[in-house]
C-alpha positions in Angstrom: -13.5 -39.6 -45.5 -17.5 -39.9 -45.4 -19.3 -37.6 -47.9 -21.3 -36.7 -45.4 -22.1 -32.6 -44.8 -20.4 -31.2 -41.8 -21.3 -28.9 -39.7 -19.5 -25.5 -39.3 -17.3 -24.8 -36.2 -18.9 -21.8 -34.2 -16.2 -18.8 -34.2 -15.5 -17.4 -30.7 -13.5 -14.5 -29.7 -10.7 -16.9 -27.3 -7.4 -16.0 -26.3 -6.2 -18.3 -23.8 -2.8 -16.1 -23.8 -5.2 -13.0 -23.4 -3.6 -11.1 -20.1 -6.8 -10.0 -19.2 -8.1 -13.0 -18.5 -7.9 -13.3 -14.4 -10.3 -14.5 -12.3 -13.0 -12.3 -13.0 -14.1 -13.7 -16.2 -12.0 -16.7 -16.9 -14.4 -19.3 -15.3 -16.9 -17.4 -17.5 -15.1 -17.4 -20.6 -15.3 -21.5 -20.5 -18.6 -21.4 -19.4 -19.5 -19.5 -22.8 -17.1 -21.5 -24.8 -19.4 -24.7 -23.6 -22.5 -23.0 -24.1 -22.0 -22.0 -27.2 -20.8 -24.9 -29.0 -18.9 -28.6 -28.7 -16.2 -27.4 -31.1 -15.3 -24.1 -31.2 -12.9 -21.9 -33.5 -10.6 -19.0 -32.5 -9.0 -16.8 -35.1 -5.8 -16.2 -33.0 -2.3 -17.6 -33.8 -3.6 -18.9 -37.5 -6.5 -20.4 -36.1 -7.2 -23.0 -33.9 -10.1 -25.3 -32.6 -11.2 -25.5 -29.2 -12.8 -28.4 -27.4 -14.1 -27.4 -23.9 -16.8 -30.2 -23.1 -15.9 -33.7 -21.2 -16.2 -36.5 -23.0 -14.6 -34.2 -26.2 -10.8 -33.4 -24.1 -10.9 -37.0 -22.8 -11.6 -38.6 -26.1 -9.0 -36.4 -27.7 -6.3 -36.8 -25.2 -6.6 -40.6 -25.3 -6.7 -40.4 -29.4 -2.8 -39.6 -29.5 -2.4 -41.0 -33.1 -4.7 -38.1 -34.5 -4.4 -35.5 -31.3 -0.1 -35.3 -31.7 2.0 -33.1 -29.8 5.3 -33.9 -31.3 4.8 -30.5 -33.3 4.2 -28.8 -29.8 2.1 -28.6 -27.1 1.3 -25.2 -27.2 -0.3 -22.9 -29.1 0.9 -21.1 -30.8 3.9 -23.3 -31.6 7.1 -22.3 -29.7 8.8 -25.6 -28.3 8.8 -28.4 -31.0 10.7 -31.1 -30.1 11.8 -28.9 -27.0 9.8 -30.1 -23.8 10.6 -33.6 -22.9 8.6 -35.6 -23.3 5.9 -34.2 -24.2 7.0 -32.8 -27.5 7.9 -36.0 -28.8 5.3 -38.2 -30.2 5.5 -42.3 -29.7 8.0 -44.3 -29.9 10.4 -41.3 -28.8 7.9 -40.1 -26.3 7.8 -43.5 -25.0 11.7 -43.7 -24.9 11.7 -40.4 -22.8 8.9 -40.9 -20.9 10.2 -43.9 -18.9 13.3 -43.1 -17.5 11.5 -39.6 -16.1 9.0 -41.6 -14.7 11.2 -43.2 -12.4 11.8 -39.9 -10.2 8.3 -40.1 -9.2 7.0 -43.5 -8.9 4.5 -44.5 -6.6 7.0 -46.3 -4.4 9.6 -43.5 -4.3 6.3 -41.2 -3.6 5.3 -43.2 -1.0 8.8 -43.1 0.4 9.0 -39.3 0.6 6.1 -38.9 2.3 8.0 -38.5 5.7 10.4 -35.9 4.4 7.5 -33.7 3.1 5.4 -34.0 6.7 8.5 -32.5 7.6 8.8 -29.8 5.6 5.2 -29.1 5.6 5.8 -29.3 9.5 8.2 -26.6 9.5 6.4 -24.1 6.9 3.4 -23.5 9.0 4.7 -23.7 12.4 7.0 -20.9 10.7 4.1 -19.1 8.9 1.8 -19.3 12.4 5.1 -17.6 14.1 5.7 -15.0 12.2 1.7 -14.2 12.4 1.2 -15.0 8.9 1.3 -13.1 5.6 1.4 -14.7 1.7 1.2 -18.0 2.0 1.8 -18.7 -1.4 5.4 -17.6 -1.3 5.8 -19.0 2.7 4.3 -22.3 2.1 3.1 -22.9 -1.4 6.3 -22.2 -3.2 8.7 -23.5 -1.2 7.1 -27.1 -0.2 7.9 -28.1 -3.8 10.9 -26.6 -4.7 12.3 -28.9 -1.5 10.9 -32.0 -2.7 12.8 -31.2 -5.3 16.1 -31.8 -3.8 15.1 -35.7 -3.2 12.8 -36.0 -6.2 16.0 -35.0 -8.7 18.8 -34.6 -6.3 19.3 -30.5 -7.1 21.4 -28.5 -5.2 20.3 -26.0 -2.7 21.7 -23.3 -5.2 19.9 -24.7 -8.1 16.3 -24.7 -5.9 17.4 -20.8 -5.2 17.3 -19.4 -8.3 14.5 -22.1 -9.9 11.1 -20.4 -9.9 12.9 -17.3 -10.4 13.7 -18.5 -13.6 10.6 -19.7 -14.4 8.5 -16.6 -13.8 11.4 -15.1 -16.5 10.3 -17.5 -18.8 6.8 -17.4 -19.2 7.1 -13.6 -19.3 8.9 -13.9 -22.7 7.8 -17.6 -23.7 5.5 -16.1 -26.5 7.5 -13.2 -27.3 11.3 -14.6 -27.4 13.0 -17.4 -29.6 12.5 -20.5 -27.4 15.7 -21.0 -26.3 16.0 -17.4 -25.3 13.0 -17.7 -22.8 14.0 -20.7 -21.5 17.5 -19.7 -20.7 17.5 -19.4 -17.1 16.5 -22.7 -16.3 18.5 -24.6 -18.9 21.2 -23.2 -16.9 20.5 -24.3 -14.0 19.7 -27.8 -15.0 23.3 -27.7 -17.3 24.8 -26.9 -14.2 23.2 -30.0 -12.0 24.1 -32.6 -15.5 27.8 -31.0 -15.0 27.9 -31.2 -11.1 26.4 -35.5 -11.3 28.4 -36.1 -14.3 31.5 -35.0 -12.2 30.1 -37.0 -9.2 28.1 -39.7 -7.9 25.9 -38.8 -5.5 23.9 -41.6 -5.7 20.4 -40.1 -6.6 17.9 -39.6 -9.5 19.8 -37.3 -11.4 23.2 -39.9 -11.6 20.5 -42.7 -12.3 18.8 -40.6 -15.3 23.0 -39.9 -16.5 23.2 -43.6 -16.9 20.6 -44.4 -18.4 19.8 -44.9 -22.5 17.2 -44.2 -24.5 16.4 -44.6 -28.8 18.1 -47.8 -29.8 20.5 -48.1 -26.7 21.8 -44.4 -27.1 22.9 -42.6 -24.0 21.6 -39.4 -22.7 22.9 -36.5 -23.5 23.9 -33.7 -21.1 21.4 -31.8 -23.7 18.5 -34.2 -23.5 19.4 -34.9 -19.8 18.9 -31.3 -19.1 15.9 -30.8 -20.7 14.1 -33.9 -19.3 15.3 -32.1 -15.7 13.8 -28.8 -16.9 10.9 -30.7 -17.7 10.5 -32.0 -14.0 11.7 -28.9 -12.4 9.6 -26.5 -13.9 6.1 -29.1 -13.6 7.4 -30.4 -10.5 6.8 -27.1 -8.4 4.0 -25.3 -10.7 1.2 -27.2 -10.1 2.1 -27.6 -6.7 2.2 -24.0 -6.1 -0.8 -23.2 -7.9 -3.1 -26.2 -6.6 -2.2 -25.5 -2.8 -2.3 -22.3 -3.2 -5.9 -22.6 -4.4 -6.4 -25.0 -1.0 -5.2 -22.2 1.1 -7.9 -20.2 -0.7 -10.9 -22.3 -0.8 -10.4 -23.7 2.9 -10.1 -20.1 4.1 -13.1 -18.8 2.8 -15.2 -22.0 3.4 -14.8 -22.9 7.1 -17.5 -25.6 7.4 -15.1 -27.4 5.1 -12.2 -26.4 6.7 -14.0 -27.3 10.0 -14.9 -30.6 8.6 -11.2 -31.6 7.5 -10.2 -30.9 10.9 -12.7 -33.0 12.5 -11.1 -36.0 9.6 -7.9 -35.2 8.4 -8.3 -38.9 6.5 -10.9 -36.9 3.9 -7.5 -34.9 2.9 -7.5 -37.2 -0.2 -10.9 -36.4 -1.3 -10.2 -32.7 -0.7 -6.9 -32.9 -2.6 -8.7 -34.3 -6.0 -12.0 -32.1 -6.1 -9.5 -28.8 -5.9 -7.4 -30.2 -8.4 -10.6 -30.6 -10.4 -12.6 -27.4 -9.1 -9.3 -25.0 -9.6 -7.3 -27.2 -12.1 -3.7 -25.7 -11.4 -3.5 -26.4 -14.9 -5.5 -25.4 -17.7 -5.0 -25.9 -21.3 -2.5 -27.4 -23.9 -2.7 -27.5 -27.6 -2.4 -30.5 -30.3 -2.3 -30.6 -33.6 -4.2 -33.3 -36.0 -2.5 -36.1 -37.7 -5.5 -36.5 -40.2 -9.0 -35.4 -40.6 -11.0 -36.1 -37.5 -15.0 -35.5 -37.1 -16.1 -34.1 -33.5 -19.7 -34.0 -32.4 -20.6 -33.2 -36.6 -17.6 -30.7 -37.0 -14.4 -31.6 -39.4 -11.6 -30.4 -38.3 -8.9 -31.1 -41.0 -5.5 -32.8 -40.9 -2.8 -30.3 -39.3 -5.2 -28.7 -37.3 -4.2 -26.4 -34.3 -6.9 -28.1 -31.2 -7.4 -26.0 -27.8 -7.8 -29.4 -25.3 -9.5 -27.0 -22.4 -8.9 -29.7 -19.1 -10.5 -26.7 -16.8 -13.1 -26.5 -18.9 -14.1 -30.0 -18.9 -13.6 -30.0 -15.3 -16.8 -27.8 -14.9 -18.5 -29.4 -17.8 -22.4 -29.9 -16.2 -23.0 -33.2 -18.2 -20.3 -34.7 -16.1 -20.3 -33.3 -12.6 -23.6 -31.9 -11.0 -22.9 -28.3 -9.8 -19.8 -28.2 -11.6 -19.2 -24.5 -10.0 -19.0 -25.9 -6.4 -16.9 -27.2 -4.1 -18.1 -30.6 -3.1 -15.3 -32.8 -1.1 -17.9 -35.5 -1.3 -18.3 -36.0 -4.9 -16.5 -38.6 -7.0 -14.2 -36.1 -8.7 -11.4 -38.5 -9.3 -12.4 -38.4 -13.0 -10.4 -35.1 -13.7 -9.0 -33.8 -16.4 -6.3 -31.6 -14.4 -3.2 -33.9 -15.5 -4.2 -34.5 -18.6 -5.1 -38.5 -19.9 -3.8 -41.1 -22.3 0.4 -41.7 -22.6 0.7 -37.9 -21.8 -0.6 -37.8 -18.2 0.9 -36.1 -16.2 3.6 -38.3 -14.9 4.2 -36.1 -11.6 0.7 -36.6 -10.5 1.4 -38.8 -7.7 4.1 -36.7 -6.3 1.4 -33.5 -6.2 -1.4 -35.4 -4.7 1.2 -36.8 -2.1 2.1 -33.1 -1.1 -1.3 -31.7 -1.4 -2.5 -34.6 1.1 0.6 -34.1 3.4 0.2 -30.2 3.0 -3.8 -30.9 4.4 -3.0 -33.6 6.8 -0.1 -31.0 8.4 -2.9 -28.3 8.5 -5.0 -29.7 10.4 -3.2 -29.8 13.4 -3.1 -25.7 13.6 -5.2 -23.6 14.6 -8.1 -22.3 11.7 -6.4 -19.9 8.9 -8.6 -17.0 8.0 -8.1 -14.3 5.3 -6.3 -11.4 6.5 -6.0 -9.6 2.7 -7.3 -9.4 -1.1 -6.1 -12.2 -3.0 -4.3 -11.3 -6.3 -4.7 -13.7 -9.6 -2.4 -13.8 -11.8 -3.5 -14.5 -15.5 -2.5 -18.0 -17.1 0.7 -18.4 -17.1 2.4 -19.5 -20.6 -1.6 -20.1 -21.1 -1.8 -22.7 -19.2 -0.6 -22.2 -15.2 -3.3 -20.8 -12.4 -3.1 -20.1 -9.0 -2.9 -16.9 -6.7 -0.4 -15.2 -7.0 -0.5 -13.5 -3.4 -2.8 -14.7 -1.0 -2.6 -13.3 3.1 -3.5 -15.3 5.3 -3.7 -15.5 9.0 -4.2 -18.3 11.6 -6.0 -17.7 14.7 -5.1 -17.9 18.2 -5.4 -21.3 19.6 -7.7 -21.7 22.6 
């Protein structure tokens, strides 16, 4: 290590687990975390660093060797070796990562894509019907959760009680032993290893089943079950939040809206400057492997680090007015699912939705707010969307 003087992280006042942290002063709260320092220093959970600029989350994301996560990607601590894959650092992450990967390829993506025009289909001609209401739970919710049934192959039952579940969990994921809060969903995906194990049925979940991971070893029911949570619980929760946030945006900006419907093919460039503007998610932690030096600051070996992705999304040194929404910009270059060997590995699956959900839109009628929108606050610190959004679309002429 140089001998070099370091500079002094600047101590902030940051909870990302802080309830009261809704849409009124969230987008705020990063804006002062950027503004008042590169690297930043919360007291909470035995202290951690925070990096909230750019170039700092991206360079840290793709430096897994000193950024790990196989002590946990949250903060503080609750899952350790728990979420596959992400717990796991390589080789094991690498052993884990590749057989999930293969629910959501681009070519079984690409292959779904009729099945979710017509469950997008369905959802809004429904929702137009019934003279609207939340879309979040008519259309945002539910769009997902039936992927689901190709993506992994889960029963109708299993889809019933999932988000259920999952709203029990982060409720208690900070407060509860792990396995406690994640209970609810375990069961369900114990239940789906149990019902493929007994049965072929000649989709993902068998596939995963047969499949082997360290050094040849089969999959557990345990580790199969987990790698299922994994995908159930990311495979609907950035969905929901980031169409959600559409439904929002699009609502209360009807030249865009407008301009969509005049070219459903810019759905793609819609899809990726929400996902940038209103990252569905936020935050995860790492810890460091060694000593690392950050724009001046050390931040010593075992190191809690805050890597803020919706920060960096609205980091001004990247993306001019970082605060609007701007379909034409080059916004690709998100941070939203993550970078490195821990990107999200669902992402194609949520921009195909996304650009189905738009492209499906546009052949309605205009959809206008007919309510106040409610926030919720980060979920498990990290998960953002409405949480109940009316809408209503108007009479076609």
């Amino acid at each position: 290590m140089s001998d070099c003087p370091h500079s002094t992280p600047v101590p902030v006042n940051f909870d990302h687990n802080d309830q009261a942290l809704t849409e009124d002063n969230l987008w705020q709260a990063y804006a002062d975390l950027q503004s008042t320092g590169r690297v930043t220093y919360s007291q909470r959970y035995g202290g951690f660093y925070i990096l909230s600029h750019y170039d700092d989350v991206k360079a840290a994301l793709r430096d897994h060797d000193t950024f790990v996560s196989g002590l946990g990607h949250r903060i503080p601590t609750v899952s350790e070796g728990r979420d596959v894959p992400i717990d796991f650092d390589p080789p094991v992450h690498t052993s884990y990562r590749k057989p999930m990967a293969a629910a959501v390829t681009p070519t079984r993506v690409r292959a779904l894509e009729p099945f979710l025009r017509g469950v997008a289909r369905d959802l809004v001609q429904a929702f137009v019907a019934q003279g609207g209401g939340d879309v979040v739970s008519a259309i945002s919710l539910p769009l997902p959760l039936r992927a689901l049934t190709q993506v992994a192959g889960f029963s109708d039952d299993t889809i019933e009680g999932l988000h259920k579940a999952t709203e029990e969990m982060w409720a208690q994921v900070y407060d509860a032993d792990f396995d406690d809060a994640y209970a609810g969903i375990k069961a369900l995906m114990d239940a789906e290893v149990a019902r493929h194990r007994a049965e072929d049925l000649g989709d993902y979940s068998n596939a995963l089943l047969d499949t082997t991971v360290i050094d040849g070893a089969p999959v557990s029911d345990d580790l199969a079950a987990r790698m299922l949570m994994s995908l159930a619980i990311a495979g609907h929760e950035t969905t929901l939040n980031a169409a959600s946030s559409l439904f929002w945006l699009l609502a209360n900006d009807l030249e865009s809206q407008d301009k969509l419907r005049a070219d459903p093919g810019l759905a793609p460039q819609y899809v990726e400057e929400v996902l940038r503007l209103r990252a569905p998610i936020h935050q995860f932690g790492r810890r460091t492997s060694k000593d690392v030096v950050v724009d001046g600051v050390l931040i010593p070996a075992g190191s809690q680090v805050l890597v803020a992705y919706a920060s960096a999304n609205r980091d001004a040194e990247k993306f001019d007015r970082p605060d609007e929404f701007d379909p034409d910009r080059a916004s690709r270059a998100h941070l939203t699912f993550g970078w490195g060997i821990h990107q999200c590995l669902g992402a194609p699956l949520v921009r195909a939705e996304l650009k189905v959900l738009l492209e499906t839109l546009c052949e309605f009628p205009r959809f206008l707010p007919a309510g106040e929108v409610t926030w919720g606050p980060l979920k498990g610190g990290a998960h953002y969307g409405p949480a109940h959004l009316p809408l209503q679309f108007e009479e076609a002429k």
